[in-house]
C-alpha positions in Angstrom: -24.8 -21.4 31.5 -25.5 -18.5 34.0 -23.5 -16.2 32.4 -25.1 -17.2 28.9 -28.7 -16.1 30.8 -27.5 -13.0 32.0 -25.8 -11.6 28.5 -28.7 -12.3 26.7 -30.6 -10.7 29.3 -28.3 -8.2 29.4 -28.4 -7.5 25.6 -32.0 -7.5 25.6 -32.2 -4.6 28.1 -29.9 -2.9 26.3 -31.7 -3.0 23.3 -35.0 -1.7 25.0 -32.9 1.5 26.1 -32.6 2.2 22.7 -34.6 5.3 22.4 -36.4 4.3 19.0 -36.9 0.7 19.8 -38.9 2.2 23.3 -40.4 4.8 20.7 -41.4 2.1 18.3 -43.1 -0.4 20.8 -45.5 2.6 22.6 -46.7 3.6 19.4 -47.4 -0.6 18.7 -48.5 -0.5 22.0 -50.9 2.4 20.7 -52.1 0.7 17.7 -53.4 -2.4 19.7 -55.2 -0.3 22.2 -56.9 2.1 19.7 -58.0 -1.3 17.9 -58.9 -3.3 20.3 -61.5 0.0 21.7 -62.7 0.6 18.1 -63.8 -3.2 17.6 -65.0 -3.3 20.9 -67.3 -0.2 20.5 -68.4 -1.8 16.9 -69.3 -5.3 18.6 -71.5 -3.4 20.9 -69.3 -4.0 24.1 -68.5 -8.1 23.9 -65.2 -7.7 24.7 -64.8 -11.6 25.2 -65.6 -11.8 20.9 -63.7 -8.3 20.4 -60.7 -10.5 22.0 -61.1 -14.0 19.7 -61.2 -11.3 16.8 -58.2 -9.7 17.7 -56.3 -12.5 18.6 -56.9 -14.2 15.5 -55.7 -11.5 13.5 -52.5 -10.9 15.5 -51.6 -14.9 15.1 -52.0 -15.1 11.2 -50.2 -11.5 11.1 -47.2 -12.9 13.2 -47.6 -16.8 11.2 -46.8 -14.2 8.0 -44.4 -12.4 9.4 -42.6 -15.4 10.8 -42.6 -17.0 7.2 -41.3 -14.2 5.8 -38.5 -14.1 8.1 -37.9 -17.5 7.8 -37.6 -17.2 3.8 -35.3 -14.2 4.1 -33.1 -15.7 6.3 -32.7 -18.4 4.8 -32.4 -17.1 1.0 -31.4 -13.7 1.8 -28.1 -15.7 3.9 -27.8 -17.8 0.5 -27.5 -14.9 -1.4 -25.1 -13.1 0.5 -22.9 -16.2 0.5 -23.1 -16.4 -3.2 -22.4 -12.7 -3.3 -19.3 -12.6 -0.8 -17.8 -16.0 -2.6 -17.6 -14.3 -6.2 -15.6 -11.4 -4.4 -13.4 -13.6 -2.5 -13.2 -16.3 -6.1 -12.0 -12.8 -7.9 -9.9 -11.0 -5.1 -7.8 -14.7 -5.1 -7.5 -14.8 -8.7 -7.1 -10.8 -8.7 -4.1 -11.5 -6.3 -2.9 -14.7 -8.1 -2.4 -12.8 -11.4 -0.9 -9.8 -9.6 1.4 -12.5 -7.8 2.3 -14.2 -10.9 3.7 -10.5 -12.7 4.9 -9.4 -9.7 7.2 -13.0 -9.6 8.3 -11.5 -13.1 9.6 -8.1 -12.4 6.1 -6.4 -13.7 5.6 -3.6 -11.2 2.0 -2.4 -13.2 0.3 -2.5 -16.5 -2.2 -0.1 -18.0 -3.7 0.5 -21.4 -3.2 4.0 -21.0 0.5 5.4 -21.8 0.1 8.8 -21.5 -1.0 8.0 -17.5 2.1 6.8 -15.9 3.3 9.0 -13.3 6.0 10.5 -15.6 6.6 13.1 -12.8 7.4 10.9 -9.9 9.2 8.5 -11.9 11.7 10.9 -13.4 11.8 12.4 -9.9 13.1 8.9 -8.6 15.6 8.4 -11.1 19.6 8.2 -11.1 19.5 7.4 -15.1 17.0 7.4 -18.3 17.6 5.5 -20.8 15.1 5.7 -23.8 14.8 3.7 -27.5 11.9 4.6 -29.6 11.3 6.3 -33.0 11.7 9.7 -31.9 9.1 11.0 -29.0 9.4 14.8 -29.2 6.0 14.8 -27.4 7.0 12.8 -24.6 10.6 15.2 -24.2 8.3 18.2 -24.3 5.8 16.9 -21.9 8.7 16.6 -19.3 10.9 18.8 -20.1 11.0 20.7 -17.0 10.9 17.2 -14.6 13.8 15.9 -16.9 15.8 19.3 -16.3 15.4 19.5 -12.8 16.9 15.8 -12.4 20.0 17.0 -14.6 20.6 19.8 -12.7 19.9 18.9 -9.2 20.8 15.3 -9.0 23.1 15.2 -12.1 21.3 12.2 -13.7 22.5 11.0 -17.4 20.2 10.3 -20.1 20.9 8.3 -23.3 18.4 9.0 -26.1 18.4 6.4 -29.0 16.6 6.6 -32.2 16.8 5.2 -35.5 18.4 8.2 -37.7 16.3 9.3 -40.8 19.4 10.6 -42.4 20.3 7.3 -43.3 19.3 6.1 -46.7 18.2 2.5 -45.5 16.9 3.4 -42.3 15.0 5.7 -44.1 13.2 3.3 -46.3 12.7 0.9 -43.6 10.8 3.4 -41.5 8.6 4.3 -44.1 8.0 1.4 -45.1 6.8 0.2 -42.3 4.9 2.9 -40.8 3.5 4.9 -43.8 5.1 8.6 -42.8 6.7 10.5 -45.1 10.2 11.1 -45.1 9.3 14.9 -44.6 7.9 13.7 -41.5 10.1 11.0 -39.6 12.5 13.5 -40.6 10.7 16.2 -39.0 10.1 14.7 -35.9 14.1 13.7 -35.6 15.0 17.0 -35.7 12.1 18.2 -32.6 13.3 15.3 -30.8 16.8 16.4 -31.5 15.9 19.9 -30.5 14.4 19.1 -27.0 17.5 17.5 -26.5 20.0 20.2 -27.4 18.0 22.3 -24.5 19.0 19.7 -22.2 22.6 20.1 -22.7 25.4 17.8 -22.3 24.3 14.9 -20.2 21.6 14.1 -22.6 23.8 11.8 -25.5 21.5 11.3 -28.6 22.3 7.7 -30.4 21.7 7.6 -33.9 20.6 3.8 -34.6 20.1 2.3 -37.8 17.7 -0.7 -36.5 13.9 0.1 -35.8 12.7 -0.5 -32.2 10.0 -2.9 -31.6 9.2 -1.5 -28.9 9.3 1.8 -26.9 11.2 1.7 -23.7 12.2 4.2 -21.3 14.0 3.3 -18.2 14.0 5.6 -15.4 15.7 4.9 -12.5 14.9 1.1 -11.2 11.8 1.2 -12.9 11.5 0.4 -16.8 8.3 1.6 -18.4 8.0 -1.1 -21.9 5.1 -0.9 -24.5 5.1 -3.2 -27.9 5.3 -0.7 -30.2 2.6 -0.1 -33.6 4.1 1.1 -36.5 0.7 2.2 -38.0 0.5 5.7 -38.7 -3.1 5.8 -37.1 -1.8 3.6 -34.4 -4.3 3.7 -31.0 -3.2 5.9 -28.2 -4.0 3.4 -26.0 -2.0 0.8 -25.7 -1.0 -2.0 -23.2 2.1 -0.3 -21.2 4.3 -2.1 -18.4 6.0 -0.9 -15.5 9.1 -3.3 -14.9 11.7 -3.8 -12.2 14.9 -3.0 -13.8 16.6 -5.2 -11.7 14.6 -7.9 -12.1 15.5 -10.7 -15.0 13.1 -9.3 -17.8 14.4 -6.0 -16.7 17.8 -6.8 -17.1 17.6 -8.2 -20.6 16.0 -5.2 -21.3 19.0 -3.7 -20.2 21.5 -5.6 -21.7 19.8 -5.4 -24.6 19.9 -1.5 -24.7 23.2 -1.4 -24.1 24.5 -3.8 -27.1 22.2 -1.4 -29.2 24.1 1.5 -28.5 27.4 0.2 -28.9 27.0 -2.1 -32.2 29.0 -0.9 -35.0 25.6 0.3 -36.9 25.0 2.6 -33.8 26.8 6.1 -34.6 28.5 7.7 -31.8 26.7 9.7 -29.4 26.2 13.4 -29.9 26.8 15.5 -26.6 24.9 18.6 -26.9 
């Protein structure tokens, strides 16, 4: 109990050594002084009346402080409660849901495509494999991270796309997207292009069935969109970052590979 005594005491002094709490009370100290002369000069020197004045005023100024103190405590505390549960209620579900795709080999999500870190992935990765429509964009936008990991780390990339020069692949991809066949065919041959300046690690796979999806695995990490076939399709779209070597990643995988070695599949083209 003591001890108790002497930290309060303790904190109290501590507090009054505060240069603007000392500051604070003088000029308080001022005010009551400067008051209490003015009503005593006005009351024509009763100082006993000047006093009853005085201290009724300072009691129903402290009553209305004291109430108001009281009510913010007590609701100000209620709010802050209310505020610091709905954080907490959100970070919990925040980390449930990030739990939950993490248990499932999701690494990160966006709506955004074109702001994955394109750069340090590619820099991370032993192999890229990649099955779209064509993505002459995407090969031109990386072109000089994609060439570095060739020559300096030797990585292998396999490129497939469905091949325009095919009659019914042709149709299909027209049909469903809207393009003209001056165009799909147009963008096979930039895509095709980018790749012959990558040289012979970079194998081209001529497919005949039309992704679903765009998917570009780089390294361990496999970066999946569901894929719009609309001519005027969004440019933002929802985008996933998966663990390659985690279950969804490997069908993705296994997947791939059965694409590029089905009978419709052409053989690759070295460059």
């Amino acid at each position: 109990m003591g001890d108790s005594k002497e930290k309060v005491s303790s904190g109290i002094i501590t507090r009054l050594k505060n240069p603007g709490i000392f500051v604070c009370l003088c000029l308080a100290l001022l005010c009551i002084i400067i008051a209490l002369f003015l009503r005593l000069y006005d009351a024509g020197g009763d100082l006993w009346g000047v006093l009853y004045q005085l201290s009724d005023t300072v009691l129903l100024t402290l009553f209305a402080a004291f109430t108001v103190g009281f009510a913010w405590e007590v609701l100000g505390k209620n709010a802050l409660l209310r505020e610091l549960q709905h954080h907490t209620d959100k970070a919990f579900r925040d980390a449930g849901l990030s739990n939950a795709l993490a248990d499932q080999g999701i690494l990160h999500t966006t709506t955004n495509f074109h702001k994955i870190k394109w750069d340090e992935y590619i820099a991370d990765a032993d192999e890229i494999d990649v099955c779209w429509w064509a993505g002459s964009a995407w090969l031109r936008g990386n072109a000089d991270a994609i060439k570095e990991a060739i020559q300096t780390r030797q990585v292998r990339m396999r490129y497939a796309i469905p091949n325009p020069y095919d009659k019914n692949t042709l149709s299909l991809m027209g049909a469903l997207s809207g393009v003209t066949e001056e165009e799909l065919r147009s963008e096979y041959n930039k895509a095709s292009q980018e790749l012959h300046s990558l040289g012979k690690p970079a194998e081209l796979y001529n497919v005949r069935k039309i992704p679903q999806y765009g998917m570009v695995r780089l390294g361990y990490r496999i970066v999946f969109f569901p894929y719009s076939h609309l001519k005027d399709r969004p440019k933002s779209r929802p985008t996933f970052v998966i663990d390659a070597n985690s279950e969804l990643g490997k069908r993705f995988l296994r997947d791939f590979d059965d694409l590029i070695k089905s009978d419709e599949t052409l053989h690759p083209l070295n460059f």
